[in-house]
C-alpha positions as CSV (number, residue, x, y, z in Angstrom):
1,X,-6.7,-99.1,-57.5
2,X,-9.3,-99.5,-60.0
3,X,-9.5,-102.7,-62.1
4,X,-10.3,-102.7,-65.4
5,X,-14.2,-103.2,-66.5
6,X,-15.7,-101.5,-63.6
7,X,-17.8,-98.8,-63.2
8,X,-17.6,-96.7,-60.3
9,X,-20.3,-94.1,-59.3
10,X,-18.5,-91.5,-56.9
11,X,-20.4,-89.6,-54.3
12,X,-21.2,-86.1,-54.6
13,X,-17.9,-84.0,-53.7
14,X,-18.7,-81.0,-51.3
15,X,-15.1,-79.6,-51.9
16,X,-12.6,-78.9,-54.4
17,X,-9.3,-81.1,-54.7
18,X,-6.8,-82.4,-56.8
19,X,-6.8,-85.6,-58.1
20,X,-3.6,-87.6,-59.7
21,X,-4.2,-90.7,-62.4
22,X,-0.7,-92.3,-62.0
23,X,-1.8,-95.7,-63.9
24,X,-4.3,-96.8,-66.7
25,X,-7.1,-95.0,-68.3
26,X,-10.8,-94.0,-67.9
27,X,-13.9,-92.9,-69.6
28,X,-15.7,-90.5,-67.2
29,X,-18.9,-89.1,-67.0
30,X,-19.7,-85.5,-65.6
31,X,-23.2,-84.2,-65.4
32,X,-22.8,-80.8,-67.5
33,X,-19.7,-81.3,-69.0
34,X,-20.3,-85.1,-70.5
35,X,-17.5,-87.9,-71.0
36,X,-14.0,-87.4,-70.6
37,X,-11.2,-89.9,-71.4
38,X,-8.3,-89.8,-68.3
39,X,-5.6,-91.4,-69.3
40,X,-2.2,-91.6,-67.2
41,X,-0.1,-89.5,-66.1
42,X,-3.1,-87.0,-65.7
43,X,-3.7,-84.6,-63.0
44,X,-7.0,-82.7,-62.6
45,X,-9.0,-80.5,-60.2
46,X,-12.6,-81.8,-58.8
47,X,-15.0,-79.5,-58.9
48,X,-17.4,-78.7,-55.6
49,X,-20.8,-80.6,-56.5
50,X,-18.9,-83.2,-59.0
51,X,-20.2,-86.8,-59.3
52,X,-18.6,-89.0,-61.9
53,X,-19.4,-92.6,-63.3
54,X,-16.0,-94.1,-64.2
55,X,-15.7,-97.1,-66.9
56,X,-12.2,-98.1,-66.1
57,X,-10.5,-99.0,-69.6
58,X,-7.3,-100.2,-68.7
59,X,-6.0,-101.2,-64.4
60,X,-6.3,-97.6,-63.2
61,X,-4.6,-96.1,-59.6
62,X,-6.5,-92.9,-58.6
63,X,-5.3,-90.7,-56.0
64,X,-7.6,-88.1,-54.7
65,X,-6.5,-85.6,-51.8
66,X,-8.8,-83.6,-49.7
67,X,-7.5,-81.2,-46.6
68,X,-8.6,-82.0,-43.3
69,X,-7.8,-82.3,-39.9
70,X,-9.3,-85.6,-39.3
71,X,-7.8,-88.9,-38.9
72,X,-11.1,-91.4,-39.0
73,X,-11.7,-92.4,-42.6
74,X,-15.5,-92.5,-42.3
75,X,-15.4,-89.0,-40.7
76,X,-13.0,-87.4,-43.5
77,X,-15.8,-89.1,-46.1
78,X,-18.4,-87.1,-44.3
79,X,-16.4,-84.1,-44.5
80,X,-15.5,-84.1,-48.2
81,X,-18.6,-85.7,-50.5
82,X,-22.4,-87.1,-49.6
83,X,-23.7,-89.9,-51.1
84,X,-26.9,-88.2,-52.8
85,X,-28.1,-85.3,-54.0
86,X,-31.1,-85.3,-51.5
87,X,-28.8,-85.6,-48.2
88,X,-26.7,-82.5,-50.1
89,X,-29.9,-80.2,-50.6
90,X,-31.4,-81.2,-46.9
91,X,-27.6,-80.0,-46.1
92,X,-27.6,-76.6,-47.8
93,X,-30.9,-75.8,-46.5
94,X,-30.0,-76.5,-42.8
95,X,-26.5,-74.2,-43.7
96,X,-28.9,-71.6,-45.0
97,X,-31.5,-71.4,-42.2
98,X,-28.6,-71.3,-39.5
């Protein structure tokens, strides 16, 4: 639940998942693709090596799911996003050395 007048800065998603807007509306911002207005009902697809910044118009619930097998929150975080782009490429290069 998002409410309105913030701004949210997502991390950076590692996998590719639906999302559902149920309530409200947002402006977001995609590096590449530029500003987008969500507006309720709304279901989307996130995109591996997404980050958004969200100005939330009107009270806004966003429901993002991700498949795991994990149960801890902070671990399932872990799993599906990082929270810059420097931890991401350190990441990639220790995927592509191994």
């Amino acid at each position: 639940t998002l409410p309105r007048g913030s701004i949210v800065v997502t991390a950076i998603h590692t996998t590719e998942h639906p999302f559902i807007v149920s309530k409200g509306t947002v402006r977001a911002f995609i590096e590449g693709i530029g500003w987008e207005t969500i507006t309720a009902p709304h279901i989307g697809i996130t995109k591996p090596m997404t980050r958004r910044v969200a100005l939330i118009v009107e009270d806004c619930v966003w429901t993002t799911f991700h498949v795991t097998d994990k149960t801890d929150p902070d671990e399932i975080a872990a799993e599906v996003a990082v929270p810059t782009w420097q931890i991401l490429k350190e990441e990639l290069c220790r995927s592509s050395q191994s």
